[in-house]
N, C-alpha and C positions, 0 to 999 in steps of 0.2 A: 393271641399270637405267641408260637414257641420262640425262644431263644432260636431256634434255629431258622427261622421264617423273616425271610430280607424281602422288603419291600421290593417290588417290579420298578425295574427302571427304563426306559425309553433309550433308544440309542442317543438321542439329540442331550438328554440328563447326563448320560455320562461323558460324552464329548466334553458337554461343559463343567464337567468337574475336571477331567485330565486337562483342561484349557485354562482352568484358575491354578493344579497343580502348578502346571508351567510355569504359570506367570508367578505364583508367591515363589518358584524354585530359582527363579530366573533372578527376584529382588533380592533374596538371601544369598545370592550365590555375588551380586553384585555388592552386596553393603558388604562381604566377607571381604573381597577384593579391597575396596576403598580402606577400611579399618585394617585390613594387610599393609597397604601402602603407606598411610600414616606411621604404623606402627614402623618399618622400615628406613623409612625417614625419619623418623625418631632416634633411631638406631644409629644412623650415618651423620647426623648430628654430633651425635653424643662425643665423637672425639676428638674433632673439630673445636667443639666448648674446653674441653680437656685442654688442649694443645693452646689455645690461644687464653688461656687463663693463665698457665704457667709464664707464659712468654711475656706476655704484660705485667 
């Protein structure tokens, strides 16, 4: 087999490779979201802590 010589795929193989794409793109694009949010919240904390440290 050359380098150049890609194995034959079935249409039903590549469905399900574009269908796990999805899905792994779908949970990365989900767990970015959540660790945005955290991180945001983090953020809007931070002055909060600030402010009520001074005051007490």
């Amino acid at each position: 087999m050359k380098l150049t010589d890609f194995p034959e795929l079935t249409s039903a193989e590549i469905h399900h490779i574009e269908a796990r794409a999805r899905q792994l793109r779908g949970e990365y694009i989900q767990e970015s979201m959540v660790a945005a949010g955290r991180k945001i919240a983090t953020l809007l904390r931070l002055p909060a802590t600030l402010f009520f440290r001074r005051v007490a």
